[in-house]
N, C-alpha and C positions, 0 to 999 in steps of 0.2 A: 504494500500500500504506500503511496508516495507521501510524505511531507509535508502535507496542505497547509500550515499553521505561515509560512510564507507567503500562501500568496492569498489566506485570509485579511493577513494585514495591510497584503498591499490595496487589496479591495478596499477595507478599510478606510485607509490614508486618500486613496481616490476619491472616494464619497466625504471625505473631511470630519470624518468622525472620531470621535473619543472610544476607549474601550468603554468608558461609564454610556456613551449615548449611544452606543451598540447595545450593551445590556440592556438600556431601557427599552429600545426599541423591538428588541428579538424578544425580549422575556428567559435570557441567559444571564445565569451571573456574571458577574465582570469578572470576578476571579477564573472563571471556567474558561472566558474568553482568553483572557491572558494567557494562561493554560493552554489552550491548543493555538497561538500561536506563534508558543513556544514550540511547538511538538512535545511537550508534556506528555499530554494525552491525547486518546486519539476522541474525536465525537461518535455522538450514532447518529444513526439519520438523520430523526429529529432532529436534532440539536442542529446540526449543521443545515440542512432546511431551514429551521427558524433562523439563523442566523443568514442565509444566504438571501431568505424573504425579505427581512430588515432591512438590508439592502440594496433591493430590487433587484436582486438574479435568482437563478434559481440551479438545483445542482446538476442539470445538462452542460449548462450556460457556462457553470463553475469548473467542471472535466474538462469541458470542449476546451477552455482556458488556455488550462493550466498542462493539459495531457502531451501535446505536441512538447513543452519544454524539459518535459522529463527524458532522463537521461537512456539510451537503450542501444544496443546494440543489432544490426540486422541479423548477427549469425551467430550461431547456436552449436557447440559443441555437443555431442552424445552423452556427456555426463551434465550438462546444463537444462537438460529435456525434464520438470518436473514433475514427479510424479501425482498423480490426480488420481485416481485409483486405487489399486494393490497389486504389486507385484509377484502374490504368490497365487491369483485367479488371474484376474482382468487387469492387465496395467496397461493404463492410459499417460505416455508422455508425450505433456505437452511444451508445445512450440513457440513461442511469442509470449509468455506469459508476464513480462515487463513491458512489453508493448503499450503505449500511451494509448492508442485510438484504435483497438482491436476488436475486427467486425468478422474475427473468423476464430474458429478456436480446431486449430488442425492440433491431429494426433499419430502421434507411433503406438500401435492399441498390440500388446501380444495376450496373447489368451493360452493358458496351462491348458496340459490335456483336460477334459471335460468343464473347464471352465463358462462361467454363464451368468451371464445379465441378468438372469431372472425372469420373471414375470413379464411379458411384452408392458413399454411404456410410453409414450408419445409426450413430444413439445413443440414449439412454435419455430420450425426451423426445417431445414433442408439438408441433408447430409449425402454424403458419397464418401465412398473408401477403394482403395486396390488393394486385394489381398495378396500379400509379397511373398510366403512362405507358408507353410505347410495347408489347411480348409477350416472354414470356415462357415458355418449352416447361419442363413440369414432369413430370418421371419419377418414379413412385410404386411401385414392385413393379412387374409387367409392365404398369401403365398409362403411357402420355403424353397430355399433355395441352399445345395452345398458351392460356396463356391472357393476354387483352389486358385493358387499362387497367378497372377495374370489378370484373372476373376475382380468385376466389376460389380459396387452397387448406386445407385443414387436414388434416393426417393425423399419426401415430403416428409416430415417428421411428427405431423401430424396424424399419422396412422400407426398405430401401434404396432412397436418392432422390437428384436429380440435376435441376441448375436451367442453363440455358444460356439465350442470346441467339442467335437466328438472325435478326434482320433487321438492318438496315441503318440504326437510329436505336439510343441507348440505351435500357435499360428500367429502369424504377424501378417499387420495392414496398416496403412495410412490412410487416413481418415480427414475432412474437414465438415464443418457444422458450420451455418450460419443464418443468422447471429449467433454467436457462441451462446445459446443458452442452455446447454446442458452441466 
């Protein structure tokens, strides 16, 4: 999570405000304020909402910002890929995960022998993968599907889906979702 308490201030200082006529205005203590933009602490939504309302932004407004000046790097070593996941069923490592303004959430997914997602689940998104190494059985709405090393999918994320391992080597894919809401 990035360091916001800098560029709450500068907001701040822009609008010509006091931390006390911050408080008053948001309904945060001033101390709380001080406090995060110190980087003390971090806020919750809330908080930061009312404080960004006070203002007249709001926290799109406030990312959109701030997200391009954070610092990141385009590339990615194979021990820098974080895991999101578990590594001893389904491990999901992900790509870009410091990325400021990130509309994709790509994945290197390997899955243990009979490893499984579980229960089919849907979300508000679009995904595709290549399965790079050993099969992979992919449940789409009432389709299955095994598909091996080569082996393509994409669909709507919105119909309930469901990815397992039935054999008896691991299986590896690359994967992207977007908007990364998984």
């Amino acid at each position: 999570m990035p360091a916001i308490g800098a560029a709450i201030r500068e907001l701040r200082r822009r609008r010509q405000l006091s931390t006390r006529d911050l408080a008053a205005r948001s309904g945060i203590a001033h101390s709380t304020i001080s406090l995060l933009e110190r980087d003390r602490i971090s806020p919750s939504v809330d908080t930061l909402g009312a404080i960004l309302e006070a203002m007249g932004s709001t926290l799109t407004g406030f990312f959109s910002e701030i997200g391009p000046a954070l610092p990141h790097s385009p590339f990615y070593r194979a021990e820098d890929l974080v895991e999101i996941g578990r590594a001893d069923g389904v491990s999901y490592r992900m790509v870009g995960i410091n990325h400021p303004s990130r509309k994709l959430l790509m994945l290197r997914e390997t899955y243990q022998p009979g490893a499984d997602t579980g229960e089919a689940f849907s979300h508000k998104a679009q995904e595709a993968g290549i399965v790079t190494t050993g099969a992979v059985e992919v449940s789409v709405g009432d389709e299955t599907r095994l598909l091996r090393a080569g082996d393509a999918y994409y669909f709507d994320s919105e119909t309930p889906h469901r990815f397992r391992n039935p054999g008896p080597e691991p299986a590896e894919l690359v994967s992207a979702i977007t908007p990364p809401t998984y």
